[in-house]
C-alpha positions as CSV (number, residue, x, y, z in Angstrom):
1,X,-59.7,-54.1,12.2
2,X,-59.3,-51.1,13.7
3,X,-55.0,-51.4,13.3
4,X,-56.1,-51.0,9.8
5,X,-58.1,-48.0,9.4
6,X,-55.4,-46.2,11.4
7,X,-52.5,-47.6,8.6
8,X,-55.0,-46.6,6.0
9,X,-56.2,-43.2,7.3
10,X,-52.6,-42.7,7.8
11,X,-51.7,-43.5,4.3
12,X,-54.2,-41.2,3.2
13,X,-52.9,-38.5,5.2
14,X,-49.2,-39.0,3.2
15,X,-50.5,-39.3,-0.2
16,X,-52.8,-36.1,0.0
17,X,-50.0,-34.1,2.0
18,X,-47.8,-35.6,-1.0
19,X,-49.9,-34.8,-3.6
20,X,-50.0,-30.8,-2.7
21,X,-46.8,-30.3,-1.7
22,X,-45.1,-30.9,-4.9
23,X,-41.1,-31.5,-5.1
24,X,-40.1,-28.8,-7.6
25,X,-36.3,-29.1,-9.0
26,X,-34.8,-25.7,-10.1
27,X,-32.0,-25.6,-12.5
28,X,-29.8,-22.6,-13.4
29,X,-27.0,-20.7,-13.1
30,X,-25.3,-18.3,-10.5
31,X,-23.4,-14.7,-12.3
32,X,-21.1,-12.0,-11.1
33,X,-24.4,-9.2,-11.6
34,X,-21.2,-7.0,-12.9
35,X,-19.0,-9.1,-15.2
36,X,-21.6,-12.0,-15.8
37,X,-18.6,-14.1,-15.1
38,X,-19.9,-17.6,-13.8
39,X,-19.3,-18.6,-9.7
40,X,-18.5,-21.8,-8.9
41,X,-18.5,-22.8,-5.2
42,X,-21.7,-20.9,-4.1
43,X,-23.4,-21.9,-1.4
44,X,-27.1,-22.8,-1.8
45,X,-28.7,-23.3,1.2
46,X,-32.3,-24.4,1.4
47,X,-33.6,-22.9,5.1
48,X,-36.8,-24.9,5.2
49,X,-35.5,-28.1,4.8
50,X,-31.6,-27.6,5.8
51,X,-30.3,-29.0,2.6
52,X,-27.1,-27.5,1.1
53,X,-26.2,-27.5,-2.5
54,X,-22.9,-26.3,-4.1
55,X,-22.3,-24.6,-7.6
56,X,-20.6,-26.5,-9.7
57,X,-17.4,-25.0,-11.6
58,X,-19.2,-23.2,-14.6
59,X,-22.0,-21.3,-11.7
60,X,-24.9,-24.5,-12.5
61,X,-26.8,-25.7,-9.8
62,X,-29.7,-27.9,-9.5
63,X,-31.8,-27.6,-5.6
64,X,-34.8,-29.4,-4.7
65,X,-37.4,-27.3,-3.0
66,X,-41.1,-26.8,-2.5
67,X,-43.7,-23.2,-2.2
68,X,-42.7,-21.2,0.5
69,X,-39.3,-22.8,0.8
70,X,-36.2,-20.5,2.0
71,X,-33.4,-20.1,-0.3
72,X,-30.3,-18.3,0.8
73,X,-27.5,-17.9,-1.5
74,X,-23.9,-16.8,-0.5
75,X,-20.8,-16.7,-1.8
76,X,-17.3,-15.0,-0.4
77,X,-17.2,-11.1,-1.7
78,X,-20.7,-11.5,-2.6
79,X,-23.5,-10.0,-0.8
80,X,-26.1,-12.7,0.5
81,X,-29.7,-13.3,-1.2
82,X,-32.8,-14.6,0.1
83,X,-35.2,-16.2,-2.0
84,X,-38.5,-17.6,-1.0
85,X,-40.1,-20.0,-3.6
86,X,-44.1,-18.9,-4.2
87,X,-46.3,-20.8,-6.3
88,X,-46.1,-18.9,-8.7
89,X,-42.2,-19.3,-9.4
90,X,-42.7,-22.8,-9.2
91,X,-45.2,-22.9,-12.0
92,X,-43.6,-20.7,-13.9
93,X,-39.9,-20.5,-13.3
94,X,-38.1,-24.1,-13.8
95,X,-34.5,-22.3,-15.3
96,X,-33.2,-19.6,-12.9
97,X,-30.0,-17.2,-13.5
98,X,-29.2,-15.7,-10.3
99,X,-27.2,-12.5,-10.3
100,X,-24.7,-11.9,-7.2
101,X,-23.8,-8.5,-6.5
102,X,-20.3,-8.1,-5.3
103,X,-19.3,-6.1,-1.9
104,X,-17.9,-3.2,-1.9
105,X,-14.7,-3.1,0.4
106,X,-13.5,0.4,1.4
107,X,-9.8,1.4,1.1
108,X,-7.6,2.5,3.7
109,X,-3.8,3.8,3.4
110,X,-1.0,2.2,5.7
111,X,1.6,4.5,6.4
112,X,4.6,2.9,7.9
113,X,7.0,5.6,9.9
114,X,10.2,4.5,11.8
115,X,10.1,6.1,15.0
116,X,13.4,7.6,16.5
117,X,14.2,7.1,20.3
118,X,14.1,9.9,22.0
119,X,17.8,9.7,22.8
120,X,18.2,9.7,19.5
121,X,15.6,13.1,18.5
122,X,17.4,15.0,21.5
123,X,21.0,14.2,20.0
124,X,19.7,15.9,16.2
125,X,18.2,18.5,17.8
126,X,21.9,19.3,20.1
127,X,23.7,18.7,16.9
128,X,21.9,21.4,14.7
129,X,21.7,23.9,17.5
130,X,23.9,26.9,16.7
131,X,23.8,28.0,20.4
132,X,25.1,24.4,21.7
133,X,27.7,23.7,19.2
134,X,29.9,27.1,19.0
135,X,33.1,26.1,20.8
136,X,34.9,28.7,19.7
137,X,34.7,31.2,22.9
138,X,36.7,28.2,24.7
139,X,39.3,27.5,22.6
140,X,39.8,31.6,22.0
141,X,39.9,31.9,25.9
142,X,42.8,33.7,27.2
143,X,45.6,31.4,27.7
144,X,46.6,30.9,31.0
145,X,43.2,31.7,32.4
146,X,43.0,30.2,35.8
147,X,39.4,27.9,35.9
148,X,38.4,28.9,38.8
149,X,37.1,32.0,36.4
150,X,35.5,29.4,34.4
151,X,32.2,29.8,36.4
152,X,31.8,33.5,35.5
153,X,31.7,32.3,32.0
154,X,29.0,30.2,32.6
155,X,27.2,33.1,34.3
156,X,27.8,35.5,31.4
157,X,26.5,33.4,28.9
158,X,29.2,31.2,28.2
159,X,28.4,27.6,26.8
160,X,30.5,25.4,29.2
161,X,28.2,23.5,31.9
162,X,29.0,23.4,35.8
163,X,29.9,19.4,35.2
164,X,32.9,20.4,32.4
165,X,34.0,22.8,35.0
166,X,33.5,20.4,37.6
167,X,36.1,17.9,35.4
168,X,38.4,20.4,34.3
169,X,38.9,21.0,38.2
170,X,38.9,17.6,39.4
171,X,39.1,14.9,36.8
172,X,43.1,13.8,35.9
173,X,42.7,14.3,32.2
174,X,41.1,17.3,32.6
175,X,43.9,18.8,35.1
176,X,46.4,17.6,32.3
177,X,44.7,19.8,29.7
178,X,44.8,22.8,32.5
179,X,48.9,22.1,32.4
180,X,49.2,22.1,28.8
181,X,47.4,25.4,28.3
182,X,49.7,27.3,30.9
């Protein structure tokens, strides 16, 4: 007996609880807010009761929900939106169109520049120098002019370096040119 009045209370309990919370089916469609271009693949997701729906390909979607239900729609480039169902969009709304508004992405410039080794930036810079390309004081040197004068030059502004006297002195090609001159 008293098994019973427990089923029955609880029976009760799930037809009034039915009864006021009312299963409301929304239809409609999900646009680009810009283009009104349908979406297909948006994601419907109904927070309350975790249930996911998909659009189909021409942006229609059908969702079961109930007042005060959740509703988050996203879609990829789109910004999110949250919806939550009140009683008095399910009395009065059955056929939705949903607008998404697209995101924004800012722009950026990619520069691509080959970089130079520095070997190769200190080798330009020699080549265009005026100062460490003029040659022409050594060739025009006096002929026969012993090298041991050749660090004088160096002193008085002349462009050889102590190592090209250093192998004009000591290196054998070097003391071959030194014959040939005299």
């Amino acid at each position: 007996m008293k098994a019973t009045k427990i089923i029955a209370l609880l029976m009760v309990t799930f037809i009034y609880r039915n009864a006021f919370s009312q299963s409301i089916f929304i239809k409609g469609f999900i646009r680009d807010a810009r283009t009104g271009m349908a979406l297909s693949n948006v994601s419907i997701l109904n927070q309350t009761q975790y249930k996911k729906y998909i659009t189909n390909l021409y942006g229609a979607f059908t969702i079961n929900t109930q007042t005060g239900d959740s509703v988050l729609v996203t879609a990829i480039g789109y910004r999110p939106l949250s919806i939550i169902i009140s009683a008095a969009q399910a009395n009065d709304i059955q056929q939705w169109e949903i607008f998404q508004t697209p995101i924004k992405l800012k722009t950026f410039l990619y520069h691509y520049q080959n970089t130079d080794s520095i070997a190769e930036l200190y080798a330009r810079q020699i080549k265009s120098n005026s100062l460490l390309n003029d040659y022409q004081h050594i060739f025009n040197r006096p002929k026969g002019a012993p090298l041991k004068y050749m660090p004088l030059l160096i002193i008085f502004g002349g462009c050889t370096g102590c190592i090209t006297s250093l192998w004009e002195k000591f290196a054998k090609r070097g003391k071959e040119l030194n014959k040939f001159e005299r």
